[in-house]
TITOR-76019 format. One record per residue (C-alpha): residue number from 1; residue in three letters; x, y, z. Coordinates in Angstrom, 2 decimals. Example, Ala and Ser with C-alpha at 12.3 -4.5 7.8 and 13.67 -1.06 7.14 Angstrom:
{1 "ALA" {12.30 -4.50 7.80}},
{2 "SER" {13.67 -1.06 7.14}},
***
This chain:
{1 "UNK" {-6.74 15.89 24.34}},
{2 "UNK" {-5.50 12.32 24.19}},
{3 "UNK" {-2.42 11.41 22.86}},
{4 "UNK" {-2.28 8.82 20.21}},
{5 "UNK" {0.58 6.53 20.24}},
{6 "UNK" {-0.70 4.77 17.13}},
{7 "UNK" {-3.13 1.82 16.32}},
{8 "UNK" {-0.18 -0.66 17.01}},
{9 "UNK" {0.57 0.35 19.99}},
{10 "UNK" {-3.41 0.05 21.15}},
{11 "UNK" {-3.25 -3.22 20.41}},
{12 "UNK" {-0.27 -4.00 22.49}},
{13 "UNK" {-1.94 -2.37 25.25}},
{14 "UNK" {-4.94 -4.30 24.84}},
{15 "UNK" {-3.17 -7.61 24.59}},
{16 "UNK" {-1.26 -6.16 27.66}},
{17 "UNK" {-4.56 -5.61 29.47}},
{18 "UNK" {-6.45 -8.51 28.96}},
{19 "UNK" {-3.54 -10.82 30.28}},
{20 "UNK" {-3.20 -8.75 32.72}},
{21 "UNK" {-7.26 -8.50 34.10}},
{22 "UNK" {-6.78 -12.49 33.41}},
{23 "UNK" {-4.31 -13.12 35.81}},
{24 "UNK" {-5.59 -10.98 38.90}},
{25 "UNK" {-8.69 -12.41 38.24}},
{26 "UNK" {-7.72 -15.86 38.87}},
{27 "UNK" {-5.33 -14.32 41.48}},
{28 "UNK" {-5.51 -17.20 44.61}},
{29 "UNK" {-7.05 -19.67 41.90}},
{30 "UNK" {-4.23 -21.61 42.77}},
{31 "UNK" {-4.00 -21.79 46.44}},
{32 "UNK" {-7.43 -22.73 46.73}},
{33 "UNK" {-7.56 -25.46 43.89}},
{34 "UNK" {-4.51 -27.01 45.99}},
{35 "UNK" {-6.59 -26.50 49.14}},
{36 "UNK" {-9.93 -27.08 48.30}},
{37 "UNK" {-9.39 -29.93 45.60}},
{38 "UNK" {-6.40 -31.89 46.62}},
{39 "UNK" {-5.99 -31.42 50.36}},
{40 "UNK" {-2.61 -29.90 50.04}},
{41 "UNK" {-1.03 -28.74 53.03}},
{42 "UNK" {0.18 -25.40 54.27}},
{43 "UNK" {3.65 -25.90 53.45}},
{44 "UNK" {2.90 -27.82 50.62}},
{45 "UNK" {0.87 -24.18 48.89}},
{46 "UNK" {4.47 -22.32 50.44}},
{47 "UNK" {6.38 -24.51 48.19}},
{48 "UNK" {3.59 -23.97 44.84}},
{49 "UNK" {4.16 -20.23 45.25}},
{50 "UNK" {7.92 -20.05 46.07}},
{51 "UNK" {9.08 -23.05 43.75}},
{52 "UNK" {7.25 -21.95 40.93}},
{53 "UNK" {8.60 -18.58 40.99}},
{54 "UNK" {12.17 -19.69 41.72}},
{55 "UNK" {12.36 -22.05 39.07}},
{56 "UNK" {10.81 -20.16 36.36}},
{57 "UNK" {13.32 -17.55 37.05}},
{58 "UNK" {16.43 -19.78 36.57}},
{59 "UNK" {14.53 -20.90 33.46}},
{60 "UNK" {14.01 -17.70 32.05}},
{61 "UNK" {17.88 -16.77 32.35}},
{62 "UNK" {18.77 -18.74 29.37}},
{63 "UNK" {15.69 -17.09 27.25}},
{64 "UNK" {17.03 -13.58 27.48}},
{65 "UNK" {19.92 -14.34 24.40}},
{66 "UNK" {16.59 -16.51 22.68}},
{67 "UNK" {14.46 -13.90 22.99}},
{68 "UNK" {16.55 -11.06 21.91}},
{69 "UNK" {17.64 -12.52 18.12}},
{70 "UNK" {14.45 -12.92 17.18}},
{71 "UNK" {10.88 -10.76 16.13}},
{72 "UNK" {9.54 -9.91 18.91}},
{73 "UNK" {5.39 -10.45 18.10}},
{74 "UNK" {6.00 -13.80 17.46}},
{75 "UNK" {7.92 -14.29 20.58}},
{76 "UNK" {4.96 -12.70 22.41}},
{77 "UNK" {2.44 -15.04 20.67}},
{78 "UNK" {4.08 -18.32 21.36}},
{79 "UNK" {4.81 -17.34 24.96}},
{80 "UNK" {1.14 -16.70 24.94}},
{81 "UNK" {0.07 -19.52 23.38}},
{82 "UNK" {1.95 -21.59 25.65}},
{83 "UNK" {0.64 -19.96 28.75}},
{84 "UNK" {-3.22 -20.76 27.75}},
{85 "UNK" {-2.06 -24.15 27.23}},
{86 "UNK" {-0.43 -24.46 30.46}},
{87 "UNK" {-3.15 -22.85 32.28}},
{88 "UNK" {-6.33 -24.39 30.37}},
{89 "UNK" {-4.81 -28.06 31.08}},
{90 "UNK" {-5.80 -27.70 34.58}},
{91 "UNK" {-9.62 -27.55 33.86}},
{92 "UNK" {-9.04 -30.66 31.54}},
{93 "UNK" {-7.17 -32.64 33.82}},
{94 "UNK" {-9.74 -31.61 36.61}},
{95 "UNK" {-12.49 -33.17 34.37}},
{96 "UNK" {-10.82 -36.06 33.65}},
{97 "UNK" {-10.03 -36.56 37.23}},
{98 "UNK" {-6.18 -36.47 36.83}},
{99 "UNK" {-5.01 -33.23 38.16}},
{100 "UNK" {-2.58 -33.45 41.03}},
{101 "UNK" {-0.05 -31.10 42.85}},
{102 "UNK" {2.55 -31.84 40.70}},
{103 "UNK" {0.63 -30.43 37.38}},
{104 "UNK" {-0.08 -27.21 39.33}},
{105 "UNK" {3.80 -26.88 40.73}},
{106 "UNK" {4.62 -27.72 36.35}},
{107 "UNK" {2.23 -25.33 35.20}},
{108 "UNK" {2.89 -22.94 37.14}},
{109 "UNK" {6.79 -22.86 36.53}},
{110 "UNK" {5.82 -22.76 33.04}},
{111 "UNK" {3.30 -20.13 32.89}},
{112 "UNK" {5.81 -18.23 35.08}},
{113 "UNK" {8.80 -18.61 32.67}},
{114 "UNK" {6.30 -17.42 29.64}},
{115 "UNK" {5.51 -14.43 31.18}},
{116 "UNK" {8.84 -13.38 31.79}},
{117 "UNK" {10.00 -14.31 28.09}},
{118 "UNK" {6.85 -12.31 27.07}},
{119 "UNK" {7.65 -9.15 29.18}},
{120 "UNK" {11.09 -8.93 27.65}},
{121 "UNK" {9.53 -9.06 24.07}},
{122 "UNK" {7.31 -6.66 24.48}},
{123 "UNK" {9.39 -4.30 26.39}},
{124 "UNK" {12.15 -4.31 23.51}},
{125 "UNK" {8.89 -3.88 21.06}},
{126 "UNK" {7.70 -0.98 22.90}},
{127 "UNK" {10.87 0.61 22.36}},
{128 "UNK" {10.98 -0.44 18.76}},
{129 "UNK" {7.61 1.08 18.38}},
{130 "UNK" {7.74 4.23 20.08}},
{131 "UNK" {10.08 7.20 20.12}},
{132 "UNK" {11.53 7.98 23.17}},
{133 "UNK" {10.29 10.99 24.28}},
{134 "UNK" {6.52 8.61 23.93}},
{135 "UNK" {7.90 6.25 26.57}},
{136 "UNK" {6.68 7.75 29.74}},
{137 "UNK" {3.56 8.48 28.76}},
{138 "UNK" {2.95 4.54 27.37}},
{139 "UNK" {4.78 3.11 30.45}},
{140 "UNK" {1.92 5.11 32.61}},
{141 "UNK" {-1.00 3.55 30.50}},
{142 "UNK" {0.65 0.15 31.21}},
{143 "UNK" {1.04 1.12 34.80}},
{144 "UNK" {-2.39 2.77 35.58}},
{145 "UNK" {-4.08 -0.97 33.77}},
{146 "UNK" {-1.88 -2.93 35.74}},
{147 "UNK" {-3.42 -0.66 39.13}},
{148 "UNK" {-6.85 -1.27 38.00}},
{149 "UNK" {-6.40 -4.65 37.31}},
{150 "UNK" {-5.19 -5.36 40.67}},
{151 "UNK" {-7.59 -3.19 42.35}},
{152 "UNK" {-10.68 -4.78 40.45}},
{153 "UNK" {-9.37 -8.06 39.33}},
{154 "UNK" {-9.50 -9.80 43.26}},
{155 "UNK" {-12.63 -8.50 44.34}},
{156 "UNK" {-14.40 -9.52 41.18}},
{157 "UNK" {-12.52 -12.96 40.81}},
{158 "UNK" {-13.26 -13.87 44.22}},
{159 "UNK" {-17.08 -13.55 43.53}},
{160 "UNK" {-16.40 -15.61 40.86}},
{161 "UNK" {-14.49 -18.79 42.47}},
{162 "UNK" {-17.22 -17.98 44.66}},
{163 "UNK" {-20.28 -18.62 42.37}},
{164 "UNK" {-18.49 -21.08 39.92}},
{165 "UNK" {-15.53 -22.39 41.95}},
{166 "UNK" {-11.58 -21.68 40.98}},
{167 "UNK" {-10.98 -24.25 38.36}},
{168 "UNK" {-13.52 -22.11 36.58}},
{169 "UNK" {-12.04 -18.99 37.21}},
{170 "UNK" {-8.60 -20.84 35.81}},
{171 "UNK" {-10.58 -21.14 32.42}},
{172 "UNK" {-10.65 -17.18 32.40}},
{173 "UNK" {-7.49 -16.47 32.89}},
{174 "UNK" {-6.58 -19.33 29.93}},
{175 "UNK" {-8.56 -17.49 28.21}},
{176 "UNK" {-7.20 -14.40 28.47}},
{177 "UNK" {-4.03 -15.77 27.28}},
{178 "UNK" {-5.60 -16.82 23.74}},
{179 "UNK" {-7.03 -13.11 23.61}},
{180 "UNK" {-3.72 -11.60 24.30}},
{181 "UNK" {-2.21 -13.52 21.84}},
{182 "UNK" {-5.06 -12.35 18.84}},
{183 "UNK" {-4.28 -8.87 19.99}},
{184 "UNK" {-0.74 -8.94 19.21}},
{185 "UNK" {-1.05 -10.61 16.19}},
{186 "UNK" {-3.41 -8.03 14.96}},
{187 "UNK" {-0.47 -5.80 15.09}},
{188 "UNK" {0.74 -4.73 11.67}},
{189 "UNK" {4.26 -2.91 10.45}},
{190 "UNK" {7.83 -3.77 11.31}},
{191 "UNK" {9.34 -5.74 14.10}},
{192 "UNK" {12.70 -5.72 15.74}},
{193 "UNK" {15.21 -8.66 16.15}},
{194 "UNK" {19.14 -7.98 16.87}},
{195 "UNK" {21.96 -9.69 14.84}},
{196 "UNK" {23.71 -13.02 15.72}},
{197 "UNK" {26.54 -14.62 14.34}},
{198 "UNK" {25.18 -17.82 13.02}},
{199 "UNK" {29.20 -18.73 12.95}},
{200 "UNK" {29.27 -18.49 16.60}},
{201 "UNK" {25.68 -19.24 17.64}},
{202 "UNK" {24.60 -18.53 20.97}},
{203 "UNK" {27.32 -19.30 23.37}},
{204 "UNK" {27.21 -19.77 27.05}},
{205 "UNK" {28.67 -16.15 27.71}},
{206 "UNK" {25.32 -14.81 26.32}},
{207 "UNK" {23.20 -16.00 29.08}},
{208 "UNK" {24.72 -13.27 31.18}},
{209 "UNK" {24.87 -10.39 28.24}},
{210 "UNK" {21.78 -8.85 30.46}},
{211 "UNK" {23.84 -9.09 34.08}},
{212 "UNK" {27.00 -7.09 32.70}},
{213 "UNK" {25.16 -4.29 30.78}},
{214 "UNK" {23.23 -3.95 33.61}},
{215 "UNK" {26.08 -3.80 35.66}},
{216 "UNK" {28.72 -1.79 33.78}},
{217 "UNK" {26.22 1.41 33.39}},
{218 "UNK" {26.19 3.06 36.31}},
{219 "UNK" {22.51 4.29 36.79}},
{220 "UNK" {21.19 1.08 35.82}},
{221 "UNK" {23.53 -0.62 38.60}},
{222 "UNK" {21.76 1.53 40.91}},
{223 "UNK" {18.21 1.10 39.87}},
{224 "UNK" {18.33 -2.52 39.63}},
{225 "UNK" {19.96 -2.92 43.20}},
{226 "UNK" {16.83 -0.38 44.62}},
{227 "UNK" {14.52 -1.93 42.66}},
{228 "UNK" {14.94 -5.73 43.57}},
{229 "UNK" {15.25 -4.94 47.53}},
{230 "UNK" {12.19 -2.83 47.55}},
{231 "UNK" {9.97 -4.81 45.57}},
{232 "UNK" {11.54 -7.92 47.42}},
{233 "UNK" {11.14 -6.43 50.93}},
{234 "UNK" {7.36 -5.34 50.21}},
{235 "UNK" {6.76 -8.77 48.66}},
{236 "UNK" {8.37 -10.96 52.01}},
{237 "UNK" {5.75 -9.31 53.65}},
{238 "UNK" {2.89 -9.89 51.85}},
{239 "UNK" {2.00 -13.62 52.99}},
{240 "UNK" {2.42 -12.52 56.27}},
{241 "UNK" {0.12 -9.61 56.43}},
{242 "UNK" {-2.40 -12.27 55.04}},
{243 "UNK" {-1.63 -14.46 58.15}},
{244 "UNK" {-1.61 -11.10 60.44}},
{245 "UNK" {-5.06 -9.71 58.86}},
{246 "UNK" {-6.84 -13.16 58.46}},
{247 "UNK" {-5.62 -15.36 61.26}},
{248 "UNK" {-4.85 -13.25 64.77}},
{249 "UNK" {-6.80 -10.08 63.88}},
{250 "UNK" {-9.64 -12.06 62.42}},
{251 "UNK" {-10.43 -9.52 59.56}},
{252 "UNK" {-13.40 -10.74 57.87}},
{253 "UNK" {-12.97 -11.52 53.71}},
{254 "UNK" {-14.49 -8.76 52.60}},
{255 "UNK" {-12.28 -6.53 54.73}},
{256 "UNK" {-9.83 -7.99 53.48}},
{257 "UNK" {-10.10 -7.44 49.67}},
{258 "UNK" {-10.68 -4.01 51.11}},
{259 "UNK" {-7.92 -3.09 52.22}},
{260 "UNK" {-6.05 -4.21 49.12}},
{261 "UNK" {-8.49 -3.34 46.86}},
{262 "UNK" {-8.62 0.39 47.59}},
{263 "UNK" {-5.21 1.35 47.68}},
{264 "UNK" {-4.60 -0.08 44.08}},
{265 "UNK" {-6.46 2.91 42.56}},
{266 "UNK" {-3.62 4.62 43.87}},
{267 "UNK" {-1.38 3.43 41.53}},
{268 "UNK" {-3.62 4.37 38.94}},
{269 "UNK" {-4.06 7.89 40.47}},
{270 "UNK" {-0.04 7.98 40.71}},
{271 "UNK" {0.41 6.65 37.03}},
{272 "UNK" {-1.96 9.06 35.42}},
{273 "UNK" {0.33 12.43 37.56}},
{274 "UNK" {3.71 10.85 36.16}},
{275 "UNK" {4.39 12.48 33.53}},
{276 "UNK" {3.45 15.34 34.55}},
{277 "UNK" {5.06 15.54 37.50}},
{278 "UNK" {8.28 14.98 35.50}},
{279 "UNK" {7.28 17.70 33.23}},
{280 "UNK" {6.65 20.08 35.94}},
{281 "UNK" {9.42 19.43 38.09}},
{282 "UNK" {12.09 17.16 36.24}},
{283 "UNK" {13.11 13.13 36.08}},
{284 "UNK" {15.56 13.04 38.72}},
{285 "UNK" {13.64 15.19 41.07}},
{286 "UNK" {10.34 13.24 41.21}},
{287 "UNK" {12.38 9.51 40.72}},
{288 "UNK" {14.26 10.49 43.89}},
{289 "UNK" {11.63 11.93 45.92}},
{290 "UNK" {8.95 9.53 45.59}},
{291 "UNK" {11.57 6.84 45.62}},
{292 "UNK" {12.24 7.66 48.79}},
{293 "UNK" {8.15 7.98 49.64}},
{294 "UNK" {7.78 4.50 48.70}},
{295 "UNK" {10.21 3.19 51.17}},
{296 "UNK" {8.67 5.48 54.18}},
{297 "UNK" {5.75 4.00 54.27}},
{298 "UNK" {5.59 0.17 54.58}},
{299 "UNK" {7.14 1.33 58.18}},
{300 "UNK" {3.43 2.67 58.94}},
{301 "UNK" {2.36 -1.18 59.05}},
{302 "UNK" {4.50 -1.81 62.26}},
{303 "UNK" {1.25 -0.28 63.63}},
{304 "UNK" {-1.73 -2.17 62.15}},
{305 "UNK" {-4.19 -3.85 64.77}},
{306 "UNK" {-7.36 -5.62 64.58}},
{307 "UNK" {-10.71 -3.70 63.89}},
{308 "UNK" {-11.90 -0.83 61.93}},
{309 "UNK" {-8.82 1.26 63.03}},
{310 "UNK" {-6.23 -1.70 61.55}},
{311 "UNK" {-8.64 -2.10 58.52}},
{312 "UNK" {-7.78 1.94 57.84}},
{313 "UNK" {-4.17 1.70 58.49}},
{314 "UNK" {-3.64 -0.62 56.24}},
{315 "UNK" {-5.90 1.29 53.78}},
{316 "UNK" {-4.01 4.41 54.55}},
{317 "UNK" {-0.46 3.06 54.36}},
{318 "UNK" {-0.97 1.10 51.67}},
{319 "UNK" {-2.62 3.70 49.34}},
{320 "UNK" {0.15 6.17 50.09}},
{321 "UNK" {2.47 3.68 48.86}},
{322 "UNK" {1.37 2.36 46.25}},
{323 "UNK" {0.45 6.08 44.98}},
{324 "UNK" {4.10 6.67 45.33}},
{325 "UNK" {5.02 3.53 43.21}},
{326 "UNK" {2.49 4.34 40.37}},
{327 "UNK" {4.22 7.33 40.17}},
{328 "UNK" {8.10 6.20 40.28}},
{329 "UNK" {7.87 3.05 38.32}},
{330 "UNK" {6.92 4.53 34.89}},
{331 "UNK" {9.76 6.88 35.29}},
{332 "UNK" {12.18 4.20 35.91}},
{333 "UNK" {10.86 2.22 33.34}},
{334 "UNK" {11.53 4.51 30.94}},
{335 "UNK" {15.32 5.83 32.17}},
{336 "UNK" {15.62 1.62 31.69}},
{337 "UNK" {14.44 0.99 28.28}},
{338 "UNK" {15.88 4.34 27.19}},
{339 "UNK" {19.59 3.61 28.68}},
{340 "UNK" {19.03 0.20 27.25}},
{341 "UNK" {20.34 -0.35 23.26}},
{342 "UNK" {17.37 -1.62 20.93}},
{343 "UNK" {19.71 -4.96 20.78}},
{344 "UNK" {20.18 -5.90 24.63}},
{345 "UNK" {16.91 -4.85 25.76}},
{346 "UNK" {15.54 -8.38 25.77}},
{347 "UNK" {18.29 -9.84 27.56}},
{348 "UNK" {18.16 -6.71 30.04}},
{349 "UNK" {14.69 -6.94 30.85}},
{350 "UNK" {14.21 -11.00 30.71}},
{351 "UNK" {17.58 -10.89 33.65}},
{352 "UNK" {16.15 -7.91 35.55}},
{353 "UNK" {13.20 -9.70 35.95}},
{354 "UNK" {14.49 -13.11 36.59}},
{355 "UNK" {16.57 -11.90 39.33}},
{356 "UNK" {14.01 -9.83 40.98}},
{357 "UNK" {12.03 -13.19 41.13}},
{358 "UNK" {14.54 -14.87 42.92}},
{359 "UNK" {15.51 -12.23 45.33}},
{360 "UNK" {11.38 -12.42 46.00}},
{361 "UNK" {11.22 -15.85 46.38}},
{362 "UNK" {14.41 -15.65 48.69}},
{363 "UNK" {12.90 -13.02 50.50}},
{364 "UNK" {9.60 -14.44 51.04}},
{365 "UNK" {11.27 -17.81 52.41}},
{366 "UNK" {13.34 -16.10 55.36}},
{367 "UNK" {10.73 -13.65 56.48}},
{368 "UNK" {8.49 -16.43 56.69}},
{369 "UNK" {11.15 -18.03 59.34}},
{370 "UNK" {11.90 -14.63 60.71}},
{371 "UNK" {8.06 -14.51 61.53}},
{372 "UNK" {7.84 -17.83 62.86}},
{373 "UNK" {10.95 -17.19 65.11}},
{374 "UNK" {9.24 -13.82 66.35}},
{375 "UNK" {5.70 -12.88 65.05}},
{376 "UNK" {4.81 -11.69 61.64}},
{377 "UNK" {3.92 -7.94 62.89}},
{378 "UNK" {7.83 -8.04 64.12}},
{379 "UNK" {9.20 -9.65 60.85}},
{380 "UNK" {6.77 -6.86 58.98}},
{381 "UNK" {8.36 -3.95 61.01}},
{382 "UNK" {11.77 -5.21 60.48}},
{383 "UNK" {11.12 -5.05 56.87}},
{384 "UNK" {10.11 -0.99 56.64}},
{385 "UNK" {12.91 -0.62 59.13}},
{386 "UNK" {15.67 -1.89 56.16}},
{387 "UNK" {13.47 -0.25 53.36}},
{388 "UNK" {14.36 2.89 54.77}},
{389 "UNK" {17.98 2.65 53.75}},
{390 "UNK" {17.10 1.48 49.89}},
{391 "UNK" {16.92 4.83 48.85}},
{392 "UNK" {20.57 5.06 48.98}},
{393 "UNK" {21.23 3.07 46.18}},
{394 "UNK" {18.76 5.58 43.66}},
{395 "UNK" {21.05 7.18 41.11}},
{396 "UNK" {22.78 10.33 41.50}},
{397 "UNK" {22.09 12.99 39.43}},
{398 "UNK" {25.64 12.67 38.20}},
{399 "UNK" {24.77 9.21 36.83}},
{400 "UNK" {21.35 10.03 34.77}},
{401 "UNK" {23.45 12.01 32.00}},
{402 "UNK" {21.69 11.34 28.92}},
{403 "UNK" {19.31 14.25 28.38}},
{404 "UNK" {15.66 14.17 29.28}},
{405 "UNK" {13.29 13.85 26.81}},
{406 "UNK" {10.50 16.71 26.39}},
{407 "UNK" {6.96 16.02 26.62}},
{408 "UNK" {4.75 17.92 24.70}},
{409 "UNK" {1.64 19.60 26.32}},
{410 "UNK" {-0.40 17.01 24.44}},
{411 "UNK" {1.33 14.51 26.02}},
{412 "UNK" {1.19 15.31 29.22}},
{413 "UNK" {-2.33 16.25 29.48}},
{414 "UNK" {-2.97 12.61 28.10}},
{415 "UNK" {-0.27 10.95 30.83}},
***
């Protein structure tokens, strides 16, 4: 039987899902419009990816405090409102025969900055909207989409730029903006904004509200320093298995969205066994033991070569990870939002991101160097050889003190 977390909450998800299918549809859009259309160099698509996530990042520090005193659906609808129009200007301008490098370095810093505003909005709505003990089980819907979206969303988006060319495909993802948007505001019932002191008004100390709860509970402090490195570690290496895969081993295109593609529906797999798992065998147990998992087995890539045999490494090592992430991150999600007042969880969630985008960014800039000063298989083995330490930093069972909260059998059957 499948659980039902209410007709608002299907409507977030769908708003949550069409964004999301949006986005890895048009996934590379970018890069190739900057290629293909206006010549841009190497470094210059380096800097479009790294500057635009940087910079949105800072940005989105200040929107934290913004974000939290106010209702949350209309948050999410202007920050999706202001992502189609971001996005769909690029189509226009192409048309008109104005669009240039330095609309796709603006729009993406904007679209980047919106999505982070957005996550923190709907993140403190989910929590407004659901009890707790309803958490896991919506944080593994959002995380077995966001699997299938990435699994399906290349694949079928590169047969697209394909067939109609990427400024196209940049239409659909605008367009999945404007559909987001209508789903949320078909949303009905209360919303959630925390109090301010329009004596005061928001004060400089506020931007970093987010940084010191995060720091001053002890579990979260833990999770946020595991969860930045490993996510920051796995993403320095992505552009250079790209340059590993494509350009010395020669793997042909479709190979390539192979052995991406594939492994995503692991994280769906992992995702759907979540809550069960934790229901089975309990929240710290499974959180530590497939946090662990998920920093194993990046070290498997040290041994990728060219052919079929590299083409099922990567498959292999990749799946097993990614399995082990669709399982941990709901779980951590939830211990998050749940150790997270209704009042701060905006400012937690817009920092925690932020940050994580600008250790990423960092990240990506000196493996890049590290794999020019070696090769990029060496820079991609040193980075599973540190990933094996991040477990350290997962919280003790000492630290996750507040009590668990029970699924019911309905509930997990549905996770």
């Amino acid at each position: 039987m499948r659980v039902r977390l209410g007709r608002s909450f299907g409507w977030l998800w769908s708003a949550y899902a069409v964004s999301t299918y949006g986005t890895w549809l048009a996934f590379g859009a970018f890069p190739l419009i900057a290629v293909q259309v206006l010549h841009a160099s190497a470094l210059a698509v380096s800097v479009l990816e790294a500057a635009g996530l940087a910079v949105a990042a800072v940005v989105a520090f200040s929107l934290g405090p913004w974000v939290e005193h106010r209702a949350k659906r209309p948050v999410m609808i202007a920050m999706d409102l202001i992502r189609f129009a971001a996005v769909v200007s690029i189509p226009i301008a192409y048309v008109l025969g104005l669009l240039s490098y330095g609309q796709l370095l603006v729009v993406s810093v904007i679209s980047g900055t919106a999505s982070i505003a957005f996550s923190a909005a709907s993140g403190a709505y989910l929590k407004h909207l659901l009890r707790g003990d309803q958490l896991l089980v919506a944080n593994g819907r959002f995380e077995g989409t966001s699997w299938v979206a990435t699994a399906a969303g290349p694949p079928l988006g590169g047969a697209l730029i394909g067939l109609l060319g990427p400024v196209i495909t940049v239409m659909a993802d605008a367009l999945s903006y404007l559909l987001s948007a209508l789903g949320v505001l078909r949303i009905r019932g209360g919303d959630t904004a925390a109090a301010r002191d329009r004596a005061t008004g928001l004060r400089g100390a506020d931007l970093l509200c987010g940084w010191r709860f995060i720091l001053r509970d002890h579990a979260l402090r833990r999770l946020f320093l595991n969860s930045i490195l490993v996510g920051g570690l796995i993403m320095a290496t992505a552009p250079l298995l790209s340059v590993l895969l494509l350009g010395q081993y020669h793997f042909p295109a479709w190979q390539y969205g192979l052995a991406f593609g594939i492994p995503a529906l692991g994280g769906f797999v992992g995702a759907r066994l979540s809550a069960r798992l934790v229901t089975r065998y309990g929240r710290y147990r499974i959180m530590t033991v497939f946090g662990w998992l998920r920093s194993l087995f990046p070290l498997g890539l040290a041994f990728v070569g060219p052919g079929i045999p590299g083409l099922l490494t990567v498959i292999i090592v990749e799946g097993l990870l990614i399995t082990c992430m669709g399982i941990f991150n709901p779980i951590y999600a939830t211990e998050r939002l749940q150790r997270t007042p209704v009042d701060h969880t905006a400012q937690v969630l817009s920092t925690w991101s932020a940050i994580s985008k600008l250790v990423q960014a960092a990240l990506m800039v000196i493996w890049g160097i590290l794999a020019t000063l070696t090769s990029p298989l060496t820079a991609i083995t040193m980075s599973g050889v540190l990933l094996l330490a991040t477990p350290l930093l997962l919280p003790k069972r000492i630290h996750l003190s507040a009590p668990e909260p029970a699924l019911s059998a309905d509930e997990v059957r549905a996770a």
